[in-house]
C-alpha positions as CSV (number, residue, x, y, z in Angstrom):
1,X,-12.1,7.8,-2.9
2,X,-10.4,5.4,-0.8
3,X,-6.4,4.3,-1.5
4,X,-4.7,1.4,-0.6
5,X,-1.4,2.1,0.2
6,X,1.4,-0.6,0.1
7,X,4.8,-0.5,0.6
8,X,8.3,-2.3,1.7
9,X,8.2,-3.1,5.4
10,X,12.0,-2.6,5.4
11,X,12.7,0.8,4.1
12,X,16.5,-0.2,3.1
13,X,15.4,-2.5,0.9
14,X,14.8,0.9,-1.3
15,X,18.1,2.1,-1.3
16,X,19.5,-1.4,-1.8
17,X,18.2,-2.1,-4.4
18,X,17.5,1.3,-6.3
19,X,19.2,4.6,-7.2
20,X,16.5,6.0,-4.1
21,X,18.2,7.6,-1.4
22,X,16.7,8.3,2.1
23,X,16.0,11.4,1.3
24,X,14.3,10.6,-1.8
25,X,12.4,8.4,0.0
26,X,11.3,10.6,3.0
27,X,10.5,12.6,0.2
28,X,8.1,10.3,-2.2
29,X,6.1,9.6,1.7
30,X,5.5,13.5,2.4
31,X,4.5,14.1,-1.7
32,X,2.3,10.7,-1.5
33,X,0.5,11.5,1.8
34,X,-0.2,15.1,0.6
35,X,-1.8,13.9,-2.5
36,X,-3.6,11.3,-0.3
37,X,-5.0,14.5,1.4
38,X,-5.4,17.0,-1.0
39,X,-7.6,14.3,-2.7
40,X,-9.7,14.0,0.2
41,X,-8.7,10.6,0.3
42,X,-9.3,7.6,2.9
43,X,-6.8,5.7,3.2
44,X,-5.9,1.7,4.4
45,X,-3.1,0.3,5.4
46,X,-1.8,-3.0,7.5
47,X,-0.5,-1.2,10.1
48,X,2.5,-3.0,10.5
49,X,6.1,-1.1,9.8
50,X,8.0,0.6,7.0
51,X,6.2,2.8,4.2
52,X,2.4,2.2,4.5
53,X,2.8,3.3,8.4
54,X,5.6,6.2,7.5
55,X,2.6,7.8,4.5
56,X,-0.3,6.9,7.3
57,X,1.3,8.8,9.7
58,X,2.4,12.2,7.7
59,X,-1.0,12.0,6.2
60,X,-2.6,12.3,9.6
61,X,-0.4,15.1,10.3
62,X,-1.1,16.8,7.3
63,X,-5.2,16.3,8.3
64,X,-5.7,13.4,6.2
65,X,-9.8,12.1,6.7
66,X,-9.4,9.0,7.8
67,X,-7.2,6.2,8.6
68,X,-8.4,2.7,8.4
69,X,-6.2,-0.5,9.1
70,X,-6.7,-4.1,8.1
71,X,-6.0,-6.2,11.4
72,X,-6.2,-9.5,11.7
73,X,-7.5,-9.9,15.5
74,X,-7.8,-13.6,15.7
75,X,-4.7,-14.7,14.0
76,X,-3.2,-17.6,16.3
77,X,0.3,-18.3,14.8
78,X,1.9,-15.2,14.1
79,X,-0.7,-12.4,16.6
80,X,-0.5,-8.9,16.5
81,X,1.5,-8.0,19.5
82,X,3.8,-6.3,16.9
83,X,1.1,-4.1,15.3
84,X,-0.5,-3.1,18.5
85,X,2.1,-0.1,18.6
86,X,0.3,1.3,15.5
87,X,-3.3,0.5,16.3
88,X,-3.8,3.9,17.9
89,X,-3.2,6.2,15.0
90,X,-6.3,4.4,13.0
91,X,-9.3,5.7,12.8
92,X,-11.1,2.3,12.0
93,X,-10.7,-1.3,11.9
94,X,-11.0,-3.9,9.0
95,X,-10.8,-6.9,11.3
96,X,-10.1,-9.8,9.2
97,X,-9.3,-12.9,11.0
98,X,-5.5,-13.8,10.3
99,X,-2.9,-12.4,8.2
100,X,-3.7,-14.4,4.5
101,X,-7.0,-12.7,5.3
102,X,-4.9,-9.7,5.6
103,X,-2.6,-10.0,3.0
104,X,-5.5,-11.0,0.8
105,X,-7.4,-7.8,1.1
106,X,-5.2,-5.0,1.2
107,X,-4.7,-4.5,-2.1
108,X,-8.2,-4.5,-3.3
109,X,-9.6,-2.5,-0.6
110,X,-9.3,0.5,-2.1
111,X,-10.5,2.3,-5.7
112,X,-6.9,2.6,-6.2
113,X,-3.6,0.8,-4.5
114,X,-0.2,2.7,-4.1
115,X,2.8,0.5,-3.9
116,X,6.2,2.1,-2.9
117,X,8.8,-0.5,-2.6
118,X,8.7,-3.9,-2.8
119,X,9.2,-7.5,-1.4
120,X,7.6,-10.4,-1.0
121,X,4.6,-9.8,1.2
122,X,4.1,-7.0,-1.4
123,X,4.0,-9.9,-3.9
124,X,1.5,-12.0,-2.3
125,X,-1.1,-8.8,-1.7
126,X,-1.0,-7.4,-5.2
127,X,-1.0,-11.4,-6.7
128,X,-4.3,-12.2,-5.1
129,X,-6.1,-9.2,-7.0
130,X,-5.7,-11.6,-9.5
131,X,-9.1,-13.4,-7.8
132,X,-10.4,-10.2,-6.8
133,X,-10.5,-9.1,-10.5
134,X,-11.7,-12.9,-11.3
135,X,-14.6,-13.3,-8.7
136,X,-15.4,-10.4,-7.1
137,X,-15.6,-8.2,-10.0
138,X,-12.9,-6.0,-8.5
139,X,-11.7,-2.3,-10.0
140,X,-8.7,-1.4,-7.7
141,X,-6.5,0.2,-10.5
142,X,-2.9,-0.7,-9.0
143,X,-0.4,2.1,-9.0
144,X,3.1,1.2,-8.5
145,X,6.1,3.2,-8.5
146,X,9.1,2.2,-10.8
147,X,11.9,4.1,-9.3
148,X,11.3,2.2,-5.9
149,X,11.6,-1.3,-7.4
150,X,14.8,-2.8,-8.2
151,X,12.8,-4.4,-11.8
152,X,9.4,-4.3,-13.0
153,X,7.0,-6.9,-12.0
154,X,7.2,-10.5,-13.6
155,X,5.2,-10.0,-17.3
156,X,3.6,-13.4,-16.1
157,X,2.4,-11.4,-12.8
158,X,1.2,-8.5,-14.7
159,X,-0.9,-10.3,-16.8
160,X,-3.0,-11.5,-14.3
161,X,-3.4,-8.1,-13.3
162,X,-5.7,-7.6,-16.3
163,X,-4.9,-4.1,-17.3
164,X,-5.0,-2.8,-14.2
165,X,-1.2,-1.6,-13.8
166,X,0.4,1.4,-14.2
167,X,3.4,2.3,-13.2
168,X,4.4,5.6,-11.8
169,X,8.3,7.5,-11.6
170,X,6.8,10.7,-9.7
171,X,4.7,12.2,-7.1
172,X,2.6,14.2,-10.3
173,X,2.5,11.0,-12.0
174,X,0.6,9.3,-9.5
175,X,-1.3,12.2,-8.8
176,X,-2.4,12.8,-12.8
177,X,-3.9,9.1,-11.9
178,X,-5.9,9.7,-9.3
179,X,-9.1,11.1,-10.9
């Protein structure tokens, strides 16, 4: 099984704009990761900042199978001098070629996608499974978690989603969903 993980780049966005504390949230990454692992899971991530990188790392440390990260290596206007930090805890590389090709991807590279948190980067990966679902003949089953979000996704957005939504308040909920 592999599992998309997504999540807010800017942790305080969480306890901003939810009832979430830190704790809560440092929390929800340990519980998340060591479902990830107990699953015997792969995982992908962008391996930028904020939650994806905070679950990659405890779920290496917790002897998670393997880390793959979607980098795109050739983008020209924004690079990936910032991610290069990160690059070392993968296991593998999904070199796309910029960062749409990125952000297009993510969420449909795995059976299942985990979102904790949200904003608008979150918005433009999970809107795009829209095409993956159209096209592609995607499957990713999105998994998001409510208590992270300040509201629930537009209804507009989650009909283009196609049934493929559930939202999640728990660690057990998510794991009940990953069969």
């Amino acid at each position: 099984m592999r599992v998309s993980v997504l999540g807010s780049g800017d942790i305080s966005k969480i306890t901003r704009y939810t009832s979430l504390k830190e704790k809560d949230i440092r929390q929800a990454i340990n519980d998340i990761a060591k479902i990830l692992v107990e699953k015997d899971a792969e995982i992908v991530i962008i391996p930028d900042r904020g939650i994806p990188v905070e679950i990659a790392k405890r779920y290496k440390e917790l002897g998670g199978k393997k880390l793959l990260g979607i980098v795109p290596v050739n983008d020209k206007r924004y690079g990936i001098r910032h991610i290069e930090p990160n690059l070392g805890m993968l296991d593998e590389q999904i070199k796309v070629n910029d960062w749409y090709n990125a952000d297009g991807e993510i969420a449909a590279a795995g059976d299942y996608a985990v979102c904790f948190g949200l904003s608008g980067g979150i918005l433009r990966e999970i809107s795009v499974l829209k095409y993956h679902y159209k096209y592609l003949n995607c499957k990713t089953k999105l998994i998001m978690f409510r208590n992270a979000m300040s509201e629930k996704l537009p209804a507009e957005l989650e009909e283009d989603l196609k049934g493929n939504l559930t939202y999640v308040n728990s660690a057990e909920e998510f794991k009940e969903l990953l069969k």
